[in-house]
C-alpha positions in Angstrom: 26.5 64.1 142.0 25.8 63.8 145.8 28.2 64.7 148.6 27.9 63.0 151.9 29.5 63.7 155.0 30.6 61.2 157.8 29.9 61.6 161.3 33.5 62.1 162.1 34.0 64.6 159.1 31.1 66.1 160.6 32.6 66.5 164.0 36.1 67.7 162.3 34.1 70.5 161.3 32.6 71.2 164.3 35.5 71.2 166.1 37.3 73.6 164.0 34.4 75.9 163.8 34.2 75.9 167.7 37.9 76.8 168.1 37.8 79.6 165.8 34.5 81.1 167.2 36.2 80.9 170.7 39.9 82.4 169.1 38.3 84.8 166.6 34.5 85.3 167.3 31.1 84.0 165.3 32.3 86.2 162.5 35.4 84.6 161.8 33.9 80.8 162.5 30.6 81.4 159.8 34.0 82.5 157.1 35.7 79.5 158.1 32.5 77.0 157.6 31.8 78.8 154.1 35.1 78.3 152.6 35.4 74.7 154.0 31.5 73.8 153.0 31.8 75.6 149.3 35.2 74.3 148.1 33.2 70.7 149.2 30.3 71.7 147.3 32.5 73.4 144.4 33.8 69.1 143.7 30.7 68.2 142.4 31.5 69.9 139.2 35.2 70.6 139.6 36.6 67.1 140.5 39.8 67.9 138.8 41.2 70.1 142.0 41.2 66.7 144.3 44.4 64.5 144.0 45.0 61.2 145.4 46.6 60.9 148.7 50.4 60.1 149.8 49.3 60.2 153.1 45.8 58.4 153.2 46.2 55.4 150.9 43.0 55.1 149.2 41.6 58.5 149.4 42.1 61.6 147.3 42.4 65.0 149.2 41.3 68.6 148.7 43.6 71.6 149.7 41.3 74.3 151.3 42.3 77.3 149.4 43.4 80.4 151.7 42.9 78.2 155.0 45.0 75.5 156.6 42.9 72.8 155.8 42.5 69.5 153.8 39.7 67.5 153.1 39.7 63.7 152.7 37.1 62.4 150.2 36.4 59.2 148.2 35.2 58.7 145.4 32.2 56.4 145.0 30.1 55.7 141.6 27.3 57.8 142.9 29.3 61.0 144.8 31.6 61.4 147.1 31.8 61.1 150.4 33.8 63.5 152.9 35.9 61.2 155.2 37.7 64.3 157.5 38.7 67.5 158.0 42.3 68.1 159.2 45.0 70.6 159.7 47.8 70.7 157.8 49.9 70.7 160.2 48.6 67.3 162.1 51.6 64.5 161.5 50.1 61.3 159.5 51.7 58.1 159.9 53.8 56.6 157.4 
């Protein structure tokens, strides 16, 4: 099972590894990027820890574990694909 990334997951990521590397240091930021990249990685086996979304209709969603993070994913015949990155504490529209 393949996992793609969009662009703009792809620049979630970015940016929240460029704010911890300026807040914390390269140290801190490479942590960050490994728990975020393997608990993506982890769903191509374990597709039972994503649930579908209250607040994205359409989507399911992956609670980073130990960081304040969730991932946005669909689920598509062939993989899935990683829609964004965001903060918990970001307010969605209802």
């Amino acid at each position: 099972m393949g996992i793609d990334w969009t662009e703009e997951a792809l620049f979630d990521l970015e940016e929240i590894l460029a704010y911890y590397y300026l807040e914390a240091g390269p140290m801190t930021a490479g942590a960050v990027q490994d728990r975020i990249v393997s608990e993506v990685e982890a769903l191509r086996t374990l597709q039972e820890r994503i649930r579908a979304s209250d607040r994205v209709p359409g989507t399911r969603e992956l609670v980073v574990r130990r960081l304040p993070y969730v991932v946005f994913v669909k689920v598509a015949a062939d993989g899935i694909v990683v829609l964004n990155v965001v903060h918990t504490a970001r307010k969605f529209p209802k």
